[in-house]
mmCIF file as gemmi writes it, N, C-alpha and C atoms, coordinates in Angstrom:
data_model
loop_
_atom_site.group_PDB
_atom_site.id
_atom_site.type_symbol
_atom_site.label_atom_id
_atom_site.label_alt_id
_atom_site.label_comp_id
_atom_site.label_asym_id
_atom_site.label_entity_id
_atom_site.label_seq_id
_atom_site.pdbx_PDB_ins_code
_atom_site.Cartn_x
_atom_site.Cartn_y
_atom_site.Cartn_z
_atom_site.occupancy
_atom_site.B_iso_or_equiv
_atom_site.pdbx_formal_charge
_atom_site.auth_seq_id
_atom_site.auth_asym_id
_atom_site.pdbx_PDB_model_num
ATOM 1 N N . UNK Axp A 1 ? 145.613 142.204 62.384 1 0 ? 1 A 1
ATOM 2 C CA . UNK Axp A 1 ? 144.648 141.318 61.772 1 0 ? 1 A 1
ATOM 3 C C . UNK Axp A 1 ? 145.336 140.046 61.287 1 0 ? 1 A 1
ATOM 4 N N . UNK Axp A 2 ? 144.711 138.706 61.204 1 0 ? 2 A 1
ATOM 5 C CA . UNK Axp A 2 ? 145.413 137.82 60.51 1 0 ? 2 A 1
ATOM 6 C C . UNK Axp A 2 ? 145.404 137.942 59.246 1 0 ? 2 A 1
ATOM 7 N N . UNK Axp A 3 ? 145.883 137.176 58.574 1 0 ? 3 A 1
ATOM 8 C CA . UNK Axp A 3 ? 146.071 136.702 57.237 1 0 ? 3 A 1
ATOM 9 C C . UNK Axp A 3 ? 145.283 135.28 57.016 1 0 ? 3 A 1
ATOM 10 N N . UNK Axp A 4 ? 145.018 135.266 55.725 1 0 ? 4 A 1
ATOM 11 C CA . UNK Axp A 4 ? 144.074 134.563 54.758 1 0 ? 4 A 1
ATOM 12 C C . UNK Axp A 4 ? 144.991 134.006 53.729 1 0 ? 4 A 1
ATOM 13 N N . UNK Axp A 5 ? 145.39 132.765 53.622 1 0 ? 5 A 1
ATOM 14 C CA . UNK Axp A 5 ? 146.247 132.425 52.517 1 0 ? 5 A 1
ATOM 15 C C . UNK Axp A 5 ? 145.307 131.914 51.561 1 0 ? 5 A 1
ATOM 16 N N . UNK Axp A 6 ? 145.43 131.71 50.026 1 0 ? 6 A 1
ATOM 17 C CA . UNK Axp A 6 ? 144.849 131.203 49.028 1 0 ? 6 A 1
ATOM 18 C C . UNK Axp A 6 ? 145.16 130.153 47.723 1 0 ? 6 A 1
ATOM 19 N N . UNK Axp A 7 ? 144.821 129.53 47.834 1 0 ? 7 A 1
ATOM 20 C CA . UNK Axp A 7 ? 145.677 128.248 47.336 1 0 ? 7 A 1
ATOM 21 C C . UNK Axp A 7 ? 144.729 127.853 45.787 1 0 ? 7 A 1
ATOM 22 N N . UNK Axp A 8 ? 144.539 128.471 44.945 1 0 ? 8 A 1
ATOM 23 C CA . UNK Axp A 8 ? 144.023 127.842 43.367 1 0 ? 8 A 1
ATOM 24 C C . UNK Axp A 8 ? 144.671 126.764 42.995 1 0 ? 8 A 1
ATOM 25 N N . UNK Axp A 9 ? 143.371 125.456 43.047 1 0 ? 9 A 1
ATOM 26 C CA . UNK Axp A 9 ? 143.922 124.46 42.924 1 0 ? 9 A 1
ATOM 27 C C . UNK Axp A 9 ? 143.301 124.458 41.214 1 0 ? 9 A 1
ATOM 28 N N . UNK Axp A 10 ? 142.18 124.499 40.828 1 0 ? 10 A 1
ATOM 29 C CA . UNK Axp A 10 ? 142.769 124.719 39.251 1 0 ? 10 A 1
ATOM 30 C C . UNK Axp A 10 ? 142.218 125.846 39.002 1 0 ? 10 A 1
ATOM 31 N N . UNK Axp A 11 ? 142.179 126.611 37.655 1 0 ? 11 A 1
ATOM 32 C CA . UNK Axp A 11 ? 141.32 127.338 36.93 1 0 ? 11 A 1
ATOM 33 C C . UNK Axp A 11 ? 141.039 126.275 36.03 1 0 ? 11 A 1
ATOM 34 N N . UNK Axp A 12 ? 139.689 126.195 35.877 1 0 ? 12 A 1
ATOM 35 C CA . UNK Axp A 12 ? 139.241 125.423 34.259 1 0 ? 12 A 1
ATOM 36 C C . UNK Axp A 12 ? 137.98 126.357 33.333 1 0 ? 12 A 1
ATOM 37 N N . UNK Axp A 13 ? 138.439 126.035 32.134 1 0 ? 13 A 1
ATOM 38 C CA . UNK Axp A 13 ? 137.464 126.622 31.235 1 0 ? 13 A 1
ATOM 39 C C . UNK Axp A 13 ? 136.951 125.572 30.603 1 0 ? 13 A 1
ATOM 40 N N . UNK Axp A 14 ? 135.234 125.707 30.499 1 0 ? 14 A 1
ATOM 41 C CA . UNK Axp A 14 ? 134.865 124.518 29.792 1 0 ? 14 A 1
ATOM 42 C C . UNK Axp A 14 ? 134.144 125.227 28.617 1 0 ? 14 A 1
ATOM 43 N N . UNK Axp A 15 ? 134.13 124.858 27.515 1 0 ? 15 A 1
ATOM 44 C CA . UNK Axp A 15 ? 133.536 125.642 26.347 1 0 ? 15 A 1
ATOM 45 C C . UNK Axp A 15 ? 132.132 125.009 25.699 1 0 ? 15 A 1
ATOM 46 N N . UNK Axp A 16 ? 131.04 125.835 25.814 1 0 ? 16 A 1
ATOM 47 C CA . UNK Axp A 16 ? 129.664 125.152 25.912 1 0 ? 16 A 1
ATOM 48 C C . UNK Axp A 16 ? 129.368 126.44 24.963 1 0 ? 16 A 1
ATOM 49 N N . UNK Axp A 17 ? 127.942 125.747 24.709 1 0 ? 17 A 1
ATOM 50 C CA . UNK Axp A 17 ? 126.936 127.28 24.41 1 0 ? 17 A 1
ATOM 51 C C . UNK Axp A 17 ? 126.839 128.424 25.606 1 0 ? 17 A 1
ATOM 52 N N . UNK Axp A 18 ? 127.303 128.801 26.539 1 0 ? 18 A 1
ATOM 53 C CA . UNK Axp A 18 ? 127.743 129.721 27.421 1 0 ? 18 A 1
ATOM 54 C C . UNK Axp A 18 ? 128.809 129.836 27.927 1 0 ? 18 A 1
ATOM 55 N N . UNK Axp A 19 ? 129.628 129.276 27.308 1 0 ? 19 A 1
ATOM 56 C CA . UNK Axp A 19 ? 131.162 129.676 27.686 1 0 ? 19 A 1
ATOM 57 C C . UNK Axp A 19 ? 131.096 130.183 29.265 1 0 ? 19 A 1
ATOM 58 N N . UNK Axp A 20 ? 131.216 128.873 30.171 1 0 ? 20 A 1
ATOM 59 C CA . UNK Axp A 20 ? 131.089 129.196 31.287 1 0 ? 20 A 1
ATOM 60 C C . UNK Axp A 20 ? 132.453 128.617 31.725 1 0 ? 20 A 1
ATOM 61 N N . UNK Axp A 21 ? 133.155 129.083 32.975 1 0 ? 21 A 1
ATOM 62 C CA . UNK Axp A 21 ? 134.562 128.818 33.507 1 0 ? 21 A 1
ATOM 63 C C . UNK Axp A 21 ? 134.445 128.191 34.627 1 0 ? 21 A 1
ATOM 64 N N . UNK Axp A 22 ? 135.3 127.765 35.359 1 0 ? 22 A 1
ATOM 65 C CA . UNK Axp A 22 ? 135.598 127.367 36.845 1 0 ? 22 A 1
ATOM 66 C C . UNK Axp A 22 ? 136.633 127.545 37.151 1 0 ? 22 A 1
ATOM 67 N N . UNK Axp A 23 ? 136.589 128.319 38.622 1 0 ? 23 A 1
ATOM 68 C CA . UNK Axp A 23 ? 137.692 128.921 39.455 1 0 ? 23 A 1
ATOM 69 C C . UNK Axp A 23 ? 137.329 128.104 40.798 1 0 ? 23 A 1
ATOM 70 N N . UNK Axp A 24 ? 138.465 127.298 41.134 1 0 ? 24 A 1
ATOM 71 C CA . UNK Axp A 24 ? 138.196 126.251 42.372 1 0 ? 24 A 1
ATOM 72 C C . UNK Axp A 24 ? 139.937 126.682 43.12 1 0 ? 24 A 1
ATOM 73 N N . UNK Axp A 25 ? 139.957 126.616 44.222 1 0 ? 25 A 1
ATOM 74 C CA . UNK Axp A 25 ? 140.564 126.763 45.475 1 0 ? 25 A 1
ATOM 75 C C . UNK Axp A 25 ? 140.039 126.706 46.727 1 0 ? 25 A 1
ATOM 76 N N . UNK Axp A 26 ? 141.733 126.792 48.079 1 0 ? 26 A 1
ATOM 77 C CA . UNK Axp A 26 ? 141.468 126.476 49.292 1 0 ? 26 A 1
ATOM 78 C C . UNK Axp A 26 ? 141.672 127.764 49.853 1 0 ? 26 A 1
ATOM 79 N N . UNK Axp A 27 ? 141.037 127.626 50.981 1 0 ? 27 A 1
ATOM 80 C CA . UNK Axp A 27 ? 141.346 128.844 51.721 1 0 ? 27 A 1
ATOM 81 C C . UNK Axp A 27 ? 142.24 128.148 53.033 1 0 ? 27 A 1
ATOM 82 N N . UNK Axp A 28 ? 143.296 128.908 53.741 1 0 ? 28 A 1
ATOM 83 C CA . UNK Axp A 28 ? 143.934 128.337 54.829 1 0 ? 28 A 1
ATOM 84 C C . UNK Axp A 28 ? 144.44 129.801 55.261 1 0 ? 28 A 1
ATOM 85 N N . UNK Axp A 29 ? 144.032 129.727 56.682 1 0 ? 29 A 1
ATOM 86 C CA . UNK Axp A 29 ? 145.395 130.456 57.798 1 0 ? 29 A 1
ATOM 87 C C . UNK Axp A 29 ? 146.559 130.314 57.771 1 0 ? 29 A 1
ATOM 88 N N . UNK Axp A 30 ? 147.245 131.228 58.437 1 0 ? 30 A 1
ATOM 89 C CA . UNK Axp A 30 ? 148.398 131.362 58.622 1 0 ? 30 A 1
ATOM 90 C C . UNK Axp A 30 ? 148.828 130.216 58.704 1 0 ? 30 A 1
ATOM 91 N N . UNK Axp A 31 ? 148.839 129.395 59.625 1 0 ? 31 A 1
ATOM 92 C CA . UNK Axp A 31 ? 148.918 127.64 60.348 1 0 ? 31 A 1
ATOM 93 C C . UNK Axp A 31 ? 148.825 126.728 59.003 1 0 ? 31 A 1
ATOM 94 N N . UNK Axp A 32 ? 148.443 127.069 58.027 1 0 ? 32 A 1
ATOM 95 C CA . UNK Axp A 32 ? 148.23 125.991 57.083 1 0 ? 32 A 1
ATOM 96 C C . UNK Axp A 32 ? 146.407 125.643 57.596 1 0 ? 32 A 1
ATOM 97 N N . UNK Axp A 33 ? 145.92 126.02 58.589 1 0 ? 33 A 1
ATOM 98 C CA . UNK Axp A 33 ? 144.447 125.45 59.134 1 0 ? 33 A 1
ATOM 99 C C . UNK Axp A 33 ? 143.406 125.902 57.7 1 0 ? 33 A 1
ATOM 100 N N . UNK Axp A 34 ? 142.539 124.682 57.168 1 0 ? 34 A 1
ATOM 101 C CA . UNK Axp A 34 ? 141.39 124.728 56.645 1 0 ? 34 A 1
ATOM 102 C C . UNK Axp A 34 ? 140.923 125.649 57.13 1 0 ? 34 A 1
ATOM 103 N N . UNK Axp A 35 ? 140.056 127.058 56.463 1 0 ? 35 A 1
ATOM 104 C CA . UNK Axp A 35 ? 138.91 127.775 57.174 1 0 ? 35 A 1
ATOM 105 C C . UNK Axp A 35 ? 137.133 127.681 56.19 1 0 ? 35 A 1
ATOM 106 N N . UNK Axp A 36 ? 136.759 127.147 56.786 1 0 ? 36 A 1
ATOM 107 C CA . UNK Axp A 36 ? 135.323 126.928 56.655 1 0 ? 36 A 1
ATOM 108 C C . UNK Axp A 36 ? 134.25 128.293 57.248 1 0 ? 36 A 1
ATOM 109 N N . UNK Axp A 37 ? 133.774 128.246 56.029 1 0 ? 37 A 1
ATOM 110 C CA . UNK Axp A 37 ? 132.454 129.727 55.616 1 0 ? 37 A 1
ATOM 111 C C . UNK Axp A 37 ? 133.092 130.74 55.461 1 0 ? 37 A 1
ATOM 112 N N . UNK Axp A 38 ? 134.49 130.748 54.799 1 0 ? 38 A 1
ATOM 113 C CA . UNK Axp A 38 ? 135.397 131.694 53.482 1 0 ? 38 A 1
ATOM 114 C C . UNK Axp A 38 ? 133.932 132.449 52.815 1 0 ? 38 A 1
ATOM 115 N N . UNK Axp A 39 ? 134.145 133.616 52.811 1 0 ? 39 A 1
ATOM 116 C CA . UNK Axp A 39 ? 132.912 134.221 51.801 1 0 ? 39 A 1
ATOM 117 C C . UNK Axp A 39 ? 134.195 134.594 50.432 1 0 ? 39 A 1
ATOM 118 N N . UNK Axp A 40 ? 133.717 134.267 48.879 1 0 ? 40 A 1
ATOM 119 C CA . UNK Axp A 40 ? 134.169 134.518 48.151 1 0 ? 40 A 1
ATOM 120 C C . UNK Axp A 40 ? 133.712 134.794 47.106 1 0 ? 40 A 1
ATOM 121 N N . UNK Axp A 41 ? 133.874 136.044 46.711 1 0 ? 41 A 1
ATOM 122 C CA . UNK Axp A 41 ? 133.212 136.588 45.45 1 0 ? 41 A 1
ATOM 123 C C . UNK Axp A 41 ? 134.192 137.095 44.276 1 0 ? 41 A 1
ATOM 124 N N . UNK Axp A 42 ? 133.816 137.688 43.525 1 0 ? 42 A 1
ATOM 125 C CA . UNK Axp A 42 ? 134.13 137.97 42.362 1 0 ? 42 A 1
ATOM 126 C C . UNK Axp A 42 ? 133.927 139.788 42.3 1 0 ? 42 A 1
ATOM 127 N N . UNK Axp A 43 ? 135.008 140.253 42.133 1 0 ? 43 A 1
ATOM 128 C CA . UNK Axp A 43 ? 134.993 142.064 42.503 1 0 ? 43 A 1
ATOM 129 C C . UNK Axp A 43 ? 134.073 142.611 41.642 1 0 ? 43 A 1
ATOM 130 N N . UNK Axp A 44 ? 134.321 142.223 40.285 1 0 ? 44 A 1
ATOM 131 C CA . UNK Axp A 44 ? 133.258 142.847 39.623 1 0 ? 44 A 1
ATOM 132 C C . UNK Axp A 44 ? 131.825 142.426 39.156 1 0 ? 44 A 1
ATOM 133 N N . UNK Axp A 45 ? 131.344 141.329 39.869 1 0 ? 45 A 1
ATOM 134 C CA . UNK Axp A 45 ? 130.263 140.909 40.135 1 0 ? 45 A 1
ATOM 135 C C . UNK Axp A 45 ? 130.311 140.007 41.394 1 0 ? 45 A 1
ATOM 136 N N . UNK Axp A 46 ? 129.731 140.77 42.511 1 0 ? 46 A 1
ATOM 137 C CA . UNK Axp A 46 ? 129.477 140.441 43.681 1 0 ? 46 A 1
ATOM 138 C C . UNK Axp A 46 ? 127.886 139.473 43.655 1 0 ? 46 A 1
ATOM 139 N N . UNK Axp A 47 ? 127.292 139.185 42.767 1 0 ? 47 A 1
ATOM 140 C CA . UNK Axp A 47 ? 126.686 138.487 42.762 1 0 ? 47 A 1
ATOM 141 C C . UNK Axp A 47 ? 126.762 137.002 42.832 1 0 ? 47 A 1
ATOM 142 N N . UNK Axp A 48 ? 128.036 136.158 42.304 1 0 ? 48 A 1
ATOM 143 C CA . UNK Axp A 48 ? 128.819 135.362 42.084 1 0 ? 48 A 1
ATOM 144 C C . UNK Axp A 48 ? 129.843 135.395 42.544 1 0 ? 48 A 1
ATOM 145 N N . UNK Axp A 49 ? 129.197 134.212 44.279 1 0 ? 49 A 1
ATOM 146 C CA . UNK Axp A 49 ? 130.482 134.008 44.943 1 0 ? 49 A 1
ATOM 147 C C . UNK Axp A 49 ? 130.034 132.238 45.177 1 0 ? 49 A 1
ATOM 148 N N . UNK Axp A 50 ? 130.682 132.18 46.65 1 0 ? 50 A 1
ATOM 149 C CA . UNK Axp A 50 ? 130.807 130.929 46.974 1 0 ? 50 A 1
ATOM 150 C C . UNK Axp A 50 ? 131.245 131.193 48.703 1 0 ? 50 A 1
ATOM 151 N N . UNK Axp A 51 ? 130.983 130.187 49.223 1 0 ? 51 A 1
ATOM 152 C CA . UNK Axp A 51 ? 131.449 129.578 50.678 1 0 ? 51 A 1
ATOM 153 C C . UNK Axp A 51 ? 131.999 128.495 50.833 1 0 ? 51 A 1
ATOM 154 N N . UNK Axp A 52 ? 133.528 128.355 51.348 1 0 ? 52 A 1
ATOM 155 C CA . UNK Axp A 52 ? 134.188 127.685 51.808 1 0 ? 52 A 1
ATOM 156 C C . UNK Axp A 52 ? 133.625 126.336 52.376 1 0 ? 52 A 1
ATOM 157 N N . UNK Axp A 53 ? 133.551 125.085 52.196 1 0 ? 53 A 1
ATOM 158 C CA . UNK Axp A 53 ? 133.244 123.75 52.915 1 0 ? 53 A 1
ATOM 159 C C . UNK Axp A 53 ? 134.132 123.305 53.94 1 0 ? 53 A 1
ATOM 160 N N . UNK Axp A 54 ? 134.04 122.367 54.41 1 0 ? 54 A 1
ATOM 161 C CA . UNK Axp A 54 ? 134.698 122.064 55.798 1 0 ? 54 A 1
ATOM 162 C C . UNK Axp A 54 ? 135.977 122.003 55.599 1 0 ? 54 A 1
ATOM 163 N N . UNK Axp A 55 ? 136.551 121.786 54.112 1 0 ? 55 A 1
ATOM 164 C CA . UNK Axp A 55 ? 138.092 121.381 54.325 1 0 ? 55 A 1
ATOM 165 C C . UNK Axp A 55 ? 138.661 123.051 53.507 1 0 ? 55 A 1
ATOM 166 N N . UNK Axp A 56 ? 138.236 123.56 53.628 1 0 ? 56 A 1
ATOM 167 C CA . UNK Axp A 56 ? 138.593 125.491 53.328 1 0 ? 56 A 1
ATOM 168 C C . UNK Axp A 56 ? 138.157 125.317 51.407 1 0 ? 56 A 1
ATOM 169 N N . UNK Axp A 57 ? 137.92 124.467 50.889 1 0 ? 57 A 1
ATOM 170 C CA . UNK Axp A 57 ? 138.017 124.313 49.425 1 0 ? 57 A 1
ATOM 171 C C . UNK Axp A 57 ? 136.38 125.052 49.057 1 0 ? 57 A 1
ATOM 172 N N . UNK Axp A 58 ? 136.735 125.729 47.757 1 0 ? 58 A 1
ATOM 173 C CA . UNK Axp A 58 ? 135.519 126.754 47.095 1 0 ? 58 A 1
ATOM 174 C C . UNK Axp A 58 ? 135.557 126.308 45.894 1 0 ? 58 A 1
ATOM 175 N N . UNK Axp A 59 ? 134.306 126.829 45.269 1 0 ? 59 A 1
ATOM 176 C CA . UNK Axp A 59 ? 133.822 126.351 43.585 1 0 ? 59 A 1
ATOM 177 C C . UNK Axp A 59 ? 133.219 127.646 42.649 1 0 ? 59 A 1
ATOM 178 N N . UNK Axp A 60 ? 134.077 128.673 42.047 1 0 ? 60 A 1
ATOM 179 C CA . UNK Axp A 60 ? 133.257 129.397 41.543 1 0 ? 60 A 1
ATOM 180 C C . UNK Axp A 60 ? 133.044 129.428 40.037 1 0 ? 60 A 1
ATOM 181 N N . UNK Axp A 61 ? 131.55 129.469 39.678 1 0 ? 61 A 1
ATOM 182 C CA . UNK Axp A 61 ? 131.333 129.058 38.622 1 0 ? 61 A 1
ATOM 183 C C . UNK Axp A 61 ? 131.041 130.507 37.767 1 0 ? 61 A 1
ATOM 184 N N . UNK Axp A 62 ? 131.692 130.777 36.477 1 0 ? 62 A 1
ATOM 185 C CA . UNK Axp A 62 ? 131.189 132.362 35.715 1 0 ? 62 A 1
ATOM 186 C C . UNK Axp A 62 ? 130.968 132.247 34.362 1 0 ? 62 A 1
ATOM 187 N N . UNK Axp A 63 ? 129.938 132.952 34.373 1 0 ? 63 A 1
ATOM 188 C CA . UNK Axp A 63 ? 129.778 133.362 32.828 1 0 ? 63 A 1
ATOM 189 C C . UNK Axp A 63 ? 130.52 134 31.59 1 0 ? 63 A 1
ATOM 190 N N . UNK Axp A 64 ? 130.558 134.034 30.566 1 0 ? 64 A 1
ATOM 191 C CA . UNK Axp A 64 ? 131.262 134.541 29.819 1 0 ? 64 A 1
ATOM 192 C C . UNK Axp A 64 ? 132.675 135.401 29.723 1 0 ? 64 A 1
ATOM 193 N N . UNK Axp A 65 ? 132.952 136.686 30.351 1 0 ? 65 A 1
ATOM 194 C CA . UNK Axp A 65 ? 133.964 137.248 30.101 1 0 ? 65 A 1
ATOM 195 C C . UNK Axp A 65 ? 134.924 136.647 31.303 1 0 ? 65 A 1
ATOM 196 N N . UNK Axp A 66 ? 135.997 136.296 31.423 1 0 ? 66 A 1
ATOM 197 C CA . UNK Axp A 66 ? 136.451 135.975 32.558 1 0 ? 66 A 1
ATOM 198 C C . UNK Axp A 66 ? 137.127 136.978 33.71 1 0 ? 66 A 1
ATOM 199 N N . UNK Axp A 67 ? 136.891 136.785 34.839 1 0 ? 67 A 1
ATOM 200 C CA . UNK Axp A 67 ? 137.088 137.618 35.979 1 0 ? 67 A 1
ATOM 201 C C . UNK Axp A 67 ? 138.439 137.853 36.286 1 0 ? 67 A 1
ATOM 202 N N . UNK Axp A 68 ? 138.834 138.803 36.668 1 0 ? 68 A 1
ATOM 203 C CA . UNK Axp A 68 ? 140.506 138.9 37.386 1 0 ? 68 A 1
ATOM 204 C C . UNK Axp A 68 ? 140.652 139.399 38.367 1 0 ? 68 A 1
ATOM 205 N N . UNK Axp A 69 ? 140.188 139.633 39.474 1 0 ? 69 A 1
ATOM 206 C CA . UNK Axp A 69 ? 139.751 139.635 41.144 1 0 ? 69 A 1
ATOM 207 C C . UNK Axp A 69 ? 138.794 138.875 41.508 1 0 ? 69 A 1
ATOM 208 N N . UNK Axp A 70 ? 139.04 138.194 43.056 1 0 ? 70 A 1
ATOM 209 C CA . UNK Axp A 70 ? 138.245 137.742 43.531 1 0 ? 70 A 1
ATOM 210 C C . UNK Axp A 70 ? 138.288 138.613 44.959 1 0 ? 70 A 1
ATOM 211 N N . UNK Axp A 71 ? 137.179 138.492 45.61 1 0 ? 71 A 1
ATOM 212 C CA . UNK Axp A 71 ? 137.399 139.284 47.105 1 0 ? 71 A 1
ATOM 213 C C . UNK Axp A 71 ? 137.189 138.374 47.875 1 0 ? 71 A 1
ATOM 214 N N . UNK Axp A 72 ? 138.007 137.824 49.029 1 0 ? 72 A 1
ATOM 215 C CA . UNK Axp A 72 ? 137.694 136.831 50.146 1 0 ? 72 A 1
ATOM 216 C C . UNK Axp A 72 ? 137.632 137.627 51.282 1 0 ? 72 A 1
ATOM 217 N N . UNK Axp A 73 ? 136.319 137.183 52.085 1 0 ? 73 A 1
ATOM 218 C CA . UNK Axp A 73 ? 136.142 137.846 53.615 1 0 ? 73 A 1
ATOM 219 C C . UNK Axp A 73 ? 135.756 136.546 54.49 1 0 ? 73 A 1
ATOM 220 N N . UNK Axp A 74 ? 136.244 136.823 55.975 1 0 ? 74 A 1
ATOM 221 C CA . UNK Axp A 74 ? 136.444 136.384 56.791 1 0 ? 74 A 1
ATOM 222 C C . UNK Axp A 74 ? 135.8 136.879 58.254 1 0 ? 74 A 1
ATOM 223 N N . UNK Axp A 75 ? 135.105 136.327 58.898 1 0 ? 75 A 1
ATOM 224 C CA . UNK Axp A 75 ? 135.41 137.38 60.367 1 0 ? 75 A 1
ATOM 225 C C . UNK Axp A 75 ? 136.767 136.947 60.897 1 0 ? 75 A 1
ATOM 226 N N . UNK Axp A 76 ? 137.05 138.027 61.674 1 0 ? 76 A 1
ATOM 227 C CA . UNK Axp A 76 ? 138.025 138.449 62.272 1 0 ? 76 A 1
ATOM 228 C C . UNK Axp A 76 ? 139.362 138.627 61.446 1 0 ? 76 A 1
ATOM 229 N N . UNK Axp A 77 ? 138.958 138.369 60.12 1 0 ? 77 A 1
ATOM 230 C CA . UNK Axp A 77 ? 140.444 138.695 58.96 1 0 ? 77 A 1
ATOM 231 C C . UNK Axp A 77 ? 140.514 139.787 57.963 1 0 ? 77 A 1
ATOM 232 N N . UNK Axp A 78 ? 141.147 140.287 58.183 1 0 ? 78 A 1
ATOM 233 C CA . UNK Axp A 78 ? 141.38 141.535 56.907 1 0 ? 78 A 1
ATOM 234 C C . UNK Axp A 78 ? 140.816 140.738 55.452 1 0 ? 78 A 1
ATOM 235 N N . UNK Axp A 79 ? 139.909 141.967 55.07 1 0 ? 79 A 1
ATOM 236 C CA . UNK Axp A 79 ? 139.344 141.035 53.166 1 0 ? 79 A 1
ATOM 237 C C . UNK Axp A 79 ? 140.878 141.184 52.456 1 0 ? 79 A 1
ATOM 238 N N . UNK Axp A 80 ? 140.817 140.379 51.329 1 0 ? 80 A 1
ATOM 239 C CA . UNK Axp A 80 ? 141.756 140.615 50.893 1 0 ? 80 A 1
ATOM 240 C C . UNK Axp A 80 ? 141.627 140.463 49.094 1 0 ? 80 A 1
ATOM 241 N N . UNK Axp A 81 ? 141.954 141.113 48.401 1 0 ? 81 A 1
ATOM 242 C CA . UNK Axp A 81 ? 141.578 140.853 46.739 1 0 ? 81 A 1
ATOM 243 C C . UNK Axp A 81 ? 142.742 140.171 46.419 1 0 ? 81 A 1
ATOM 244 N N . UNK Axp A 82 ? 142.337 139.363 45.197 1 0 ? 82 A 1
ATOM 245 C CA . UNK Axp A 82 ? 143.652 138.581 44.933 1 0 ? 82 A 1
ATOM 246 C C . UNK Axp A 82 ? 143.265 138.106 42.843 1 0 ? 82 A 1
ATOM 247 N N . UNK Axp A 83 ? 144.271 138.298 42.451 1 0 ? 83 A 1
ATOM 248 C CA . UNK Axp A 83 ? 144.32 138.314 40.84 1 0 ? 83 A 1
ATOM 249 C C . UNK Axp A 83 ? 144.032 136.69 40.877 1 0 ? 83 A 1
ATOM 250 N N . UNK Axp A 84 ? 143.9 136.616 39.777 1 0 ? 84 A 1
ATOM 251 C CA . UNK Axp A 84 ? 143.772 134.645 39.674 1 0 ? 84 A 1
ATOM 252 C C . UNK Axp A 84 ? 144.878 134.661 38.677 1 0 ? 84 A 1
């Protein structure tokens, strides 16, 4: 299977009346290649994910407690969980 590399370009926390966060990164192949329609979620709420845009870059936005897995799937790539 290939590989899925993952590149967190920031974590940010913004502090509101919902203490909501942002988890933003790229997704890339082996090659360094952008991959576009990355499915990416969040392990313990699969409700809250995101899809990859043309240049492999994602935006995930969460509520209150903060997450520590994300799950990225791919066709033709092994999923892979990854800590932030």
């Amino acid at each position: 299977m290939k590989s899925l590399t993952v590149t967190f370009i920031a974590f940010i926390f913004t502090v509101n009346c919902f203490a909501q966060g942002t988890l933003r990164g790229k997704i890339t192949d082996e090659t360094g290649e952008s991959l576009i329609g990355v499915t990416v979620v969040f392990k313990d709420n699969r409700s809250v994910g995101a899809v990859t845009d043309f240049d492999g870059n994602f935006s995930l936005k969460f509520p209150d407690a903060t997450p520590k897995t994300i799950v990225i799937s791919y066709i033709s790539y092994s999923e892979i969980e990854k800590n932030r």
